[in-house]
C-alpha positions as CSV (number, residue, x, y, z in Angstrom):
1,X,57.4,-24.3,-11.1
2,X,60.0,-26.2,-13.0
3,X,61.5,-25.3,-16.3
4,X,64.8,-25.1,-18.3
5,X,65.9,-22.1,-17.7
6,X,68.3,-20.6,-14.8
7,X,67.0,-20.9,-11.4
8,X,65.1,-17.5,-9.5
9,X,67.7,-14.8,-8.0
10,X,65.4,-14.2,-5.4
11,X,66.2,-15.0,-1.9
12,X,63.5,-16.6,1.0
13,X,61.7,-14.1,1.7
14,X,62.3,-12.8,5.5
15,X,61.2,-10.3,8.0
16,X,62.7,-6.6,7.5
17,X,65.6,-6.2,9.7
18,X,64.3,-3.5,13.1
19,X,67.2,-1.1,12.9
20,X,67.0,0.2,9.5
21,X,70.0,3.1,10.1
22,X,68.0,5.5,9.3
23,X,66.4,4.7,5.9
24,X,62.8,4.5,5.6
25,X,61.3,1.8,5.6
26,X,58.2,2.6,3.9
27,X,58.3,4.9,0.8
28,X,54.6,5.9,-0.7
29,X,54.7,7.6,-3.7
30,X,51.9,9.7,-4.7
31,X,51.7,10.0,-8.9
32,X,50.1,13.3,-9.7
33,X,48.8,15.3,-12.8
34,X,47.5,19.2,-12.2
35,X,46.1,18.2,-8.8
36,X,47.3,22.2,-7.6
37,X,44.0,22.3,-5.1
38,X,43.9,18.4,-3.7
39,X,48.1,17.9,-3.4
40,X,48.7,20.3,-0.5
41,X,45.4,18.5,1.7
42,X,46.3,15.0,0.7
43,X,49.8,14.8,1.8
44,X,49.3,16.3,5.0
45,X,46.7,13.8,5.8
46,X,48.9,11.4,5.0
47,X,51.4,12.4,7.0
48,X,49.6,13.5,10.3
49,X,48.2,9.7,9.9
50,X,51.7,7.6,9.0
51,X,53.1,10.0,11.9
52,X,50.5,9.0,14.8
53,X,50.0,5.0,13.5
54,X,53.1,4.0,11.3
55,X,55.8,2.3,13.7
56,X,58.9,2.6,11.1
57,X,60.7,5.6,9.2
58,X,58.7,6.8,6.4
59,X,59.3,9.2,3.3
60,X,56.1,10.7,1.3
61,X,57.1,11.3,-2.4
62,X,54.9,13.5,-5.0
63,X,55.5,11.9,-8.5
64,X,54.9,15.0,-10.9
65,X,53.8,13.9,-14.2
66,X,54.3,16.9,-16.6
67,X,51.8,19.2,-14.6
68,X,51.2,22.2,-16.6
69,X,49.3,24.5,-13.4
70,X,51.3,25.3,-10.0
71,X,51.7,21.7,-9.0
72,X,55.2,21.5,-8.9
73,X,55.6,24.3,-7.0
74,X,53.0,23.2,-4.4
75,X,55.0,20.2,-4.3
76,X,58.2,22.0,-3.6
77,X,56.7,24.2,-0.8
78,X,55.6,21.0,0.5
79,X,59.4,19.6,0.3
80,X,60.6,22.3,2.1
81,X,58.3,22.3,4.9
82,X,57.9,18.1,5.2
83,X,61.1,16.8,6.3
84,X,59.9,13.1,5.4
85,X,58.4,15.0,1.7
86,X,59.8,14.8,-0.9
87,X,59.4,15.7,-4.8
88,X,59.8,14.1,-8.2
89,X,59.8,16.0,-11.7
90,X,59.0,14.3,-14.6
91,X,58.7,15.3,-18.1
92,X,56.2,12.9,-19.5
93,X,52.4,11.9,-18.3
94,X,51.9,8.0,-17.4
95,X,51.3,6.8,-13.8
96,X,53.0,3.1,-14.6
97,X,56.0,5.9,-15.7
98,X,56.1,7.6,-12.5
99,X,55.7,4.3,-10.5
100,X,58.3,3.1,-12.1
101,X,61.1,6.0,-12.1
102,X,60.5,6.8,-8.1
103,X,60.5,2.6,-7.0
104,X,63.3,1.7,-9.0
105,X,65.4,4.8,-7.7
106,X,64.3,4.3,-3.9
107,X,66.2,3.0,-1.4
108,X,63.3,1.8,0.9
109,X,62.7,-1.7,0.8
110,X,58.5,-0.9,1.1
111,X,57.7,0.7,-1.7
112,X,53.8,1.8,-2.0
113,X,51.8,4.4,-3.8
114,X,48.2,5.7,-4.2
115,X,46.0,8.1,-5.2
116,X,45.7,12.2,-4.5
117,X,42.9,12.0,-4.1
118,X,43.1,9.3,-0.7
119,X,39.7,7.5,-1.8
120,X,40.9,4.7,0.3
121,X,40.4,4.6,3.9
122,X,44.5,5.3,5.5
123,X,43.1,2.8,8.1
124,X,44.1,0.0,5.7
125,X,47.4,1.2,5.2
126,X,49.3,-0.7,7.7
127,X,47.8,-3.7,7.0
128,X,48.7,-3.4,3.3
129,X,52.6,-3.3,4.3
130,X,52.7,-5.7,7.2
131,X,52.8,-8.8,5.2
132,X,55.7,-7.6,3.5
133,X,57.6,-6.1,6.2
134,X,57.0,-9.5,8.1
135,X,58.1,-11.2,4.9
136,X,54.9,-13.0,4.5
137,X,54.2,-11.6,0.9
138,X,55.8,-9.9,-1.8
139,X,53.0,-7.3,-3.1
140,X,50.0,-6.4,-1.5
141,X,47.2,-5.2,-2.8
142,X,43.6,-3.3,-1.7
143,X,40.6,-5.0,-3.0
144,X,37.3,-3.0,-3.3
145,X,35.5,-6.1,-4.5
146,X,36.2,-7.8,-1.1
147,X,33.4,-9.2,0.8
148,X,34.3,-6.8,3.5
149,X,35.2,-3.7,1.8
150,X,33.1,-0.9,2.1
151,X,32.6,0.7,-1.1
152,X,30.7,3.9,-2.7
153,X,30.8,4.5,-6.2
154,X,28.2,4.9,-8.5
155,X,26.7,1.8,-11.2
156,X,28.5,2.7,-14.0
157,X,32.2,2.5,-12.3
158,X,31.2,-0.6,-10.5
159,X,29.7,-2.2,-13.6
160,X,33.0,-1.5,-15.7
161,X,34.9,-2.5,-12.4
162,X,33.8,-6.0,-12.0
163,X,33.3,-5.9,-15.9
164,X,37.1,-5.4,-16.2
165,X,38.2,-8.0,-13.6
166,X,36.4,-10.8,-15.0
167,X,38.3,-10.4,-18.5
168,X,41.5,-10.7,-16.7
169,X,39.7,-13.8,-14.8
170,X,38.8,-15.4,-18.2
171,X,41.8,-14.4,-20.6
172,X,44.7,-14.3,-18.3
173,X,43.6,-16.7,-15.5
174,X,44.0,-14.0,-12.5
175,X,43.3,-14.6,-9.3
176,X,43.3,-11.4,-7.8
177,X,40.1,-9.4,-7.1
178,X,40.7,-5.9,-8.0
179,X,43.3,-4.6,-10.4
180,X,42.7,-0.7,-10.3
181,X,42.6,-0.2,-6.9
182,X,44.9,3.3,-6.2
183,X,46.6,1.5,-3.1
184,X,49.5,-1.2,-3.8
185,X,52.3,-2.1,-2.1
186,X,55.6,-4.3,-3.1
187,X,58.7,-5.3,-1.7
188,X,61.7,-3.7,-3.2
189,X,63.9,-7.1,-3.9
190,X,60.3,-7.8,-5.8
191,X,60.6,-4.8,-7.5
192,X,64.1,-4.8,-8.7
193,X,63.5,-7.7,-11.1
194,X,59.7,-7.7,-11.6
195,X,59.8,-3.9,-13.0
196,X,62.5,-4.5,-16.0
197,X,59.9,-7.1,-17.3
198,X,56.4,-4.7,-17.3
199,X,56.3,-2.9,-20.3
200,X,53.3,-0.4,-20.0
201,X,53.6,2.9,-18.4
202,X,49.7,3.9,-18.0
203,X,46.9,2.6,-16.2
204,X,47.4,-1.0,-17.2
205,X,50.7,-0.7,-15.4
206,X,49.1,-2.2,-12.0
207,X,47.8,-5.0,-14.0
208,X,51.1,-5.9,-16.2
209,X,52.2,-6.0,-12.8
210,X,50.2,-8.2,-11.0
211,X,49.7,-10.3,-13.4
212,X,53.4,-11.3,-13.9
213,X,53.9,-11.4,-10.5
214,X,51.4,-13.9,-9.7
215,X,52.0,-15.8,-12.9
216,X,55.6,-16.1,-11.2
217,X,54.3,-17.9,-8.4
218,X,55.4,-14.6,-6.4
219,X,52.2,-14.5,-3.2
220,X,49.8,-11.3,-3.4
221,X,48.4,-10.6,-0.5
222,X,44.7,-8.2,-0.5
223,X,43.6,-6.2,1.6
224,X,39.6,-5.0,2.1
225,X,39.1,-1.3,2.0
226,X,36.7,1.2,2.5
227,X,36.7,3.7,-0.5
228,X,34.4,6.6,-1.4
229,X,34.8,7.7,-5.1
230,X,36.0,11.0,-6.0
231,X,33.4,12.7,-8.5
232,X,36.0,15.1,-9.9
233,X,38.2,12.3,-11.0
234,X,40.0,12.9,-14.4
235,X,40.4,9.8,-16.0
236,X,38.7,8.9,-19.4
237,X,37.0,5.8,-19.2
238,X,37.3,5.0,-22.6
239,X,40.5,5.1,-23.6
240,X,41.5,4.4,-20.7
241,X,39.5,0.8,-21.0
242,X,40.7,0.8,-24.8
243,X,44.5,0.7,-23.4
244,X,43.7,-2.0,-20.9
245,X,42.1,-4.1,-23.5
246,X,45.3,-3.9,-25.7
247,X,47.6,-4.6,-22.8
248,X,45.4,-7.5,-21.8
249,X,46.0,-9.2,-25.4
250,X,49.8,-8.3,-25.3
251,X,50.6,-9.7,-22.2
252,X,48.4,-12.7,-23.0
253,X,50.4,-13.1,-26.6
254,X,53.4,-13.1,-23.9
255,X,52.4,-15.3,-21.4
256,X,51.4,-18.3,-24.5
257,X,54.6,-17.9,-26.2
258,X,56.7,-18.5,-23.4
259,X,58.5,-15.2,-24.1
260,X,58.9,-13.5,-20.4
261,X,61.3,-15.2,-17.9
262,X,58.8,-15.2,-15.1
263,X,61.5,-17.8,-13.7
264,X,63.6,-15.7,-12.5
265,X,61.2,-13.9,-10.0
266,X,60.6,-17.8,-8.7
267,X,62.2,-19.0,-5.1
268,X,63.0,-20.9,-3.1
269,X,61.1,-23.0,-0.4
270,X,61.3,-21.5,3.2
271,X,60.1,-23.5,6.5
272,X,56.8,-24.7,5.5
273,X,56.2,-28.2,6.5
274,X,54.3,-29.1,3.2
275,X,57.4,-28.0,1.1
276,X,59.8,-30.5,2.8
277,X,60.7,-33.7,0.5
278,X,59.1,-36.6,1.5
279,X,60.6,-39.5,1.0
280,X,59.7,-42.0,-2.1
281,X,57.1,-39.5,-3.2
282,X,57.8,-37.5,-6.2
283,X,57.2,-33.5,-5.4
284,X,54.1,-32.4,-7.9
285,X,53.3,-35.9,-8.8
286,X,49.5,-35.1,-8.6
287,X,49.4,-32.1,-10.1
288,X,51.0,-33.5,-13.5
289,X,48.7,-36.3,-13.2
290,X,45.7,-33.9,-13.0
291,X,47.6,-31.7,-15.9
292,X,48.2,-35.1,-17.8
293,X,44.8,-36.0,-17.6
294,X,43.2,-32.9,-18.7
295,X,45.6,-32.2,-21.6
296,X,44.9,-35.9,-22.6
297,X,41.4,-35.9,-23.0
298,X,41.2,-32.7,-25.0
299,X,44.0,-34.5,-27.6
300,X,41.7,-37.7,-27.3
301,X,39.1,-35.7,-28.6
302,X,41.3,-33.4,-31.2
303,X,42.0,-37.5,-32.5
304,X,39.4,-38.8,-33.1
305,X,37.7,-35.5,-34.7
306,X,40.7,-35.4,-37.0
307,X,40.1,-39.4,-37.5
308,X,36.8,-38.9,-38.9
309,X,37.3,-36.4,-40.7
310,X,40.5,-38.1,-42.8
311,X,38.2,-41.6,-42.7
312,X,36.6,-39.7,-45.1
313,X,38.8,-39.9,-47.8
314,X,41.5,-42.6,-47.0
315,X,41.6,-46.3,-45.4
316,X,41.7,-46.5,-41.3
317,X,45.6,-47.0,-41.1
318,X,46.5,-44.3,-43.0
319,X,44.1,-41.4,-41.1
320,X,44.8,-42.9,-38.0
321,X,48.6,-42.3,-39.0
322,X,48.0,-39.3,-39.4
323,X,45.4,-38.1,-36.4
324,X,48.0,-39.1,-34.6
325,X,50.7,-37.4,-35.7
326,X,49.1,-34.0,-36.1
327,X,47.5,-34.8,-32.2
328,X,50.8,-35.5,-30.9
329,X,52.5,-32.1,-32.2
330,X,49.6,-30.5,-30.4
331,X,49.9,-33.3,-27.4
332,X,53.7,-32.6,-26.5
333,X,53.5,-29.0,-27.0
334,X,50.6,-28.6,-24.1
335,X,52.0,-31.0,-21.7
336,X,55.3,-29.0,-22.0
337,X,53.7,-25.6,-21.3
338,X,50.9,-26.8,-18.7
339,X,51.7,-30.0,-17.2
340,X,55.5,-30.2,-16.4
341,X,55.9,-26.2,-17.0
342,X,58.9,-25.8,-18.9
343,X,58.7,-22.3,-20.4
344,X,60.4,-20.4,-23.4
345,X,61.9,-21.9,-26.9
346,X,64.9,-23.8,-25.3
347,X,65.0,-27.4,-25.7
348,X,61.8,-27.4,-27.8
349,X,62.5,-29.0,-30.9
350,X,64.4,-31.8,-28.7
351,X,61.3,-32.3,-26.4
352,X,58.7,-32.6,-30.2
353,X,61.7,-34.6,-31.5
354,X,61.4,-37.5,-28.3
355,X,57.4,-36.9,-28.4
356,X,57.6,-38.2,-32.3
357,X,59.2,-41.3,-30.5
358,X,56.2,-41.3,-27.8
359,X,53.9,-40.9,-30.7
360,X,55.4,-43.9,-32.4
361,X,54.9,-46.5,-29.9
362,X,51.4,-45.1,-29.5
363,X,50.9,-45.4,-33.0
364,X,52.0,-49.4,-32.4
365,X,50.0,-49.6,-29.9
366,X,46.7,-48.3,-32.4
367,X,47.9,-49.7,-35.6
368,X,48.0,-53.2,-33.7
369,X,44.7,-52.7,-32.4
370,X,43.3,-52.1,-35.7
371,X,44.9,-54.8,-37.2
372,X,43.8,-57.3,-34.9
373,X,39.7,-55.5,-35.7
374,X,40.5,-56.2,-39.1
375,X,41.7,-60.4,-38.5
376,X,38.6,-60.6,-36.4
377,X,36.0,-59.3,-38.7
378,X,36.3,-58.3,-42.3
379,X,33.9,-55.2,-42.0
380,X,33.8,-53.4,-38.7
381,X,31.4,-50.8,-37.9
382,X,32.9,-47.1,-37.8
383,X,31.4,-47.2,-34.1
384,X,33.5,-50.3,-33.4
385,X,36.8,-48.9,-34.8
386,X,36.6,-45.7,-32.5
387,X,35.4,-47.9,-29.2
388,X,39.0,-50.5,-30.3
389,X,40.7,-46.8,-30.5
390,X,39.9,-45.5,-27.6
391,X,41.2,-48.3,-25.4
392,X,44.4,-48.6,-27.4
393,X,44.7,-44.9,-26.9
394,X,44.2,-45.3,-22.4
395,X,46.7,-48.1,-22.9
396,X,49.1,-45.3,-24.7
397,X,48.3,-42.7,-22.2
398,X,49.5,-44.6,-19.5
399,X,52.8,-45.3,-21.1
400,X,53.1,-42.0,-22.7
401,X,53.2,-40.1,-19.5
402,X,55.7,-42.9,-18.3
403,X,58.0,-41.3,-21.1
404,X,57.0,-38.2,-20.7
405,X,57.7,-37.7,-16.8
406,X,61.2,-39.6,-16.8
407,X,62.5,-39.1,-20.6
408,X,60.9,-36.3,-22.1
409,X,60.4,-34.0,-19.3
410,X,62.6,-35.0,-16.3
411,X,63.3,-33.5,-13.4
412,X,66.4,-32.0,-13.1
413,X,66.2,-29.8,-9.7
414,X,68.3,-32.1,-7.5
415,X,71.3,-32.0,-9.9
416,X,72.0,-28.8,-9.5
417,X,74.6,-27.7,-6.3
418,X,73.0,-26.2,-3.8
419,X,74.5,-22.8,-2.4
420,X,76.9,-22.5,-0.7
421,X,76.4,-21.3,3.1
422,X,77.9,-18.3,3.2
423,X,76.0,-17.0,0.0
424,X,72.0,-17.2,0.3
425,X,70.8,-18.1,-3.0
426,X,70.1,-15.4,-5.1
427,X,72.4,-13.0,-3.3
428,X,75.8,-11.3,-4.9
429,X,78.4,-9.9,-3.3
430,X,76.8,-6.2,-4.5
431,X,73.4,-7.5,-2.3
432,X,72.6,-4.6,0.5
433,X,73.3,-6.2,3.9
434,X,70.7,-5.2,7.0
435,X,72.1,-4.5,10.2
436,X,71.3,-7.2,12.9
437,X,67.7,-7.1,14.0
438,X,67.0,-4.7,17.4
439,X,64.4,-3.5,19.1
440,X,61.9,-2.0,16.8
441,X,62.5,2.3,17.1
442,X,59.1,3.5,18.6
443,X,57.8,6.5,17.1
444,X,57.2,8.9,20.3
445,X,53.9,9.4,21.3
446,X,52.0,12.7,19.7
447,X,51.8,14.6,22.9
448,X,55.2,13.5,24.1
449,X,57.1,15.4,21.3
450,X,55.6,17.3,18.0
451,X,54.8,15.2,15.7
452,X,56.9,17.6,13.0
453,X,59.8,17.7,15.0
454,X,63.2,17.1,12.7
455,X,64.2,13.6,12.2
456,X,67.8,12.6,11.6
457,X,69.4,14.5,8.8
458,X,68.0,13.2,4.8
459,X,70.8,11.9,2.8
460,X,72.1,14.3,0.1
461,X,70.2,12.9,-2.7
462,X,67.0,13.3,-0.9
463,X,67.0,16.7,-1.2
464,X,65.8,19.1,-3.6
465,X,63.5,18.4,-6.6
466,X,64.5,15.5,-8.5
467,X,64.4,15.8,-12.4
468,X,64.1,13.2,-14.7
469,X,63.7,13.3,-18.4
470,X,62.4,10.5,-20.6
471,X,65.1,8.3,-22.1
472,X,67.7,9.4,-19.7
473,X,69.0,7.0,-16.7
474,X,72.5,6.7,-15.0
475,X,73.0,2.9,-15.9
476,X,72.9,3.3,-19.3
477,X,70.4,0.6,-19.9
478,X,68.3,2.3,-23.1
479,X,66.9,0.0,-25.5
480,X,68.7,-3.4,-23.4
481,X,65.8,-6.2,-23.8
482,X,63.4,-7.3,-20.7
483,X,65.8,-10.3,-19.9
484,X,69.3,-8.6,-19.9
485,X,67.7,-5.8,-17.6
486,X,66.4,-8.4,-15.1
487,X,70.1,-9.8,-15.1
488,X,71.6,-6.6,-14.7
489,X,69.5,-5.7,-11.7
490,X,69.6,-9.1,-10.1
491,X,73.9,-8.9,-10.2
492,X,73.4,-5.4,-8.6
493,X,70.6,-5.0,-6.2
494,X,71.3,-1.1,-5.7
495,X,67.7,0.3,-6.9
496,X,68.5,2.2,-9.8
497,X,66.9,4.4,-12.1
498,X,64.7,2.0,-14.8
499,X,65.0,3.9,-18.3
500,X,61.9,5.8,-19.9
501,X,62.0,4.1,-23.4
502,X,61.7,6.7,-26.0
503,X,58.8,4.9,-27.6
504,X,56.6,4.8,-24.6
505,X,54.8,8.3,-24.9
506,X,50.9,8.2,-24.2
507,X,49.9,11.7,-24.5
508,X,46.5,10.9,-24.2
509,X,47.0,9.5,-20.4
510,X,45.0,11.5,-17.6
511,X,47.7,11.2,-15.0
């Protein structure tokens, strides 16, 4: 993805480094709201299992949301007891809230989360975090609509399931299969500049999510569960589907007006074969072409209905003069967004300025055609005029993408220096360094040693219930726009606390 702004701060991604020094490797956070009976069973499940199968370090952390019955203090109880437990007080209800306070303070670079209630098999747990731990993918997702998932739920959840994931298929062009799904996982590099740029802190926080990230170019990897619905579940299907509707026409406003700078999260090429340069072939030749091609014939078509319609009250020069001016505004504007993806306001009103000049010699091109109609017969049929326009127009298209490709819309990626050795790209020199890879530390087996038996001694700030209060945050980043934040957290990649903006309160949220 090519555009005009700075290139992506995010390094090729590689596998996770074996000896981890004791930091977990895999953090799940579990996001609760009054779950006093189901907390205490889930996270011991959930431990028993990541203990027996999960081949890293591991930390469990309860995200409170504002719980007004005894679950804070069951999650404290289970702090004490847990050595890899731990327990997160917040003072307002959202799940994208909690999500987004425990990641962006954790220092493990798998960050995961799901539900209380542990509707999803734990079987699928492993494979959720693999790709990223290999370095395969950046977020990983469970899918429910898979072909091999296993699911029971009743008609009305799966209607307004599937309902829900074909209006992000047809308004914001995803490509994932299942949105909801209480079982995610994301790399933490991901995290540190996708989060500053998702704005919602509900439900629709897994979408926002999602759908930047694969808008990005960023690779989501799915996973088929098996997943039994919980009956007792608390969420409110309405609003909860109003909300998602809202922040499916946001994001979409977004998205068209170039407004996010999904560029950043972009990077680089690693060892594939298919993304080496090849010689004498210019890299995403075709798929401008294809781009070109579509965008062209939609204009052709936006011409010539503006064409009739001005024939009908002035001569052919003058509302072909015009068709094509108002079709070439509309022309350049889509071939900037979709075919050659340059993104934002910068450098707009030069690239509509050089288009006018495209749009010129395209307007020779038809003015000359219609002049030579007009020499050869003194009255030509409106059918005839539009057949003589439409091969002028091919002729223009031909040369217009010419113009387009190398004047308008060049391709500027080799001039920039590449990095320098020493300094991967997208690295500072406040970038957390990984030991060496060693052998990978082998959990002992459950009969060999308790499976509770102490670990190696949690870091000071691990311990105790941690607070947070909405609006607060160490960095002092309150009320700093989307893009400065991304820049702030891609100079220092220490995971630090992402702000609660005042203005984000959803008291009506379930969870």
């Amino acid at each position: 993805m090519r555009t005009d702004s700075s290139p992506g701060t995010l390094p090729a991604r590689e596998h996770l480094p074996a000896d981890t020094a004791g930091t977990p490797v895999l953090d799940v956070v579990i996001p609760v709201y009054n779950e006093e009976k189901d907390l205490q069973p889930c996270v011991r499940r959930l431990h028993d299992h990541l203990t027996r199968t999960f081949p890293y370090p591991f930390r469990i952390t309860i995200a409170d949301n504002a719980s007004t019955d005894s679950t804070p203090d069951v999650a404290r109880l289970l702090e004490t007891r847990v050595p890899e437990v731990r327990s997160v007080r917040l003072e307002q209800k959202g799940r994208g809230r909690a999500l987004r306070t425990v990641w962006s303070a954790s220092d493990a670079p798998i960050l995961a989360y799901m539900d209380v209630d542990l509707s999803t098999d734990l079987n699928a747990l492993l494979p959720l975090v693999a790709p990223l731990i290999s370095g395969h993918s950046d977020l990983a997702i469970g899918s429910r609509l898979a072909r091999s998932s296993r699911v029971v739920r009743g008609a009305k959840r799966e209607f307004i399931s599937r309902s829900y994931n074909l209006i992000l298929r047809g308004s914001l062009q995803a490509r994932f299969s299942d949105a909801q799904c209480g079982f995610k996982a994301i790399r933490r590099d991901v995290a540190q500049l996708l989060l500053p740029l998702v704005e919602d802190t509900g439900w629709f926080f897994d979408t926002e999510m999602l759908v930047l990230a694969e808008r990005a170019g960023l690779r989501i990897h799915e996973v088929p569960v098996d997943w039994v619905d919980d009956p007792d579940s608390t969420v409110h299907i309405v609003k909860t589907a109003t909300d998602d509707l809202k922040g499916v026409w946001r994001v979409g406003r977004a998205l068209a007006t170039g407004s996010l700078p999904l560029d950043r999260l972009t990077r680089p090429f690693g060892d594939d074969p298919r993304d080496r340069e090849i010689m004498d072939v210019p890299k995403g030749l075709a798929r401008q072409l294809v781009g070109f091609c579509v965008v062209g014939g939609l204009s052709t078509l936006f011409y010539l209905l503006l064409y009739s319609g001005f024939r009908q009250f002035s001569g052919s020069q003058t509302a072909n003069a015009l068709a094509l001016l108002v079709s070439a505004v509309a022309n350049t504007a889509a071939n900037r967004r979709l075919t050659f993806g340059v993104r934002g306001r910068t450098g707009a009103v030069r690239h509509q300025a050089q288009g006018l000049v495209v749009f010129g010699i395209g307007l020779a091109l038809t003015s000359g055609s219609l002049v030579a109609l007009d020499a050869a017969t003194s009255d030509p049929a409106h059918a005839t005029e539009l057949a003589v326009l439409v091969a002028a127009n091919l002729a223009a298209t031909v040369l217009r993408f010419l113009l387009f490709r190398a004047w308008v819309f060049p391709d500027r990626r080799g001039d920039a220096e590449p990095p320098a050795p020493s300094q991967p790209l997208g690295r500072t020199a406040a970038s957390p360094t990984y030991p060496a890879p060693g052998p990978l530390p082998q959990r002992p087996h459950p009969h060999a040693q308790h499976p509770h038996a102490p670990h190696p001694p949690t870091p000071p700030h691990d311990s105790g219930t941690h607070q947070f209060r909405a609006g607060e945050a160490a960095d002092g980043t309150v009320g700093v726009p989307p893009l400065e934040r991304s820049r702030e957290w891609g100079r220092d990649a220490t995971m630090r606390l992402q702000p609660v903006r005042p203005h984000d309160t959803d008291p009506g949220d379930a969870r």
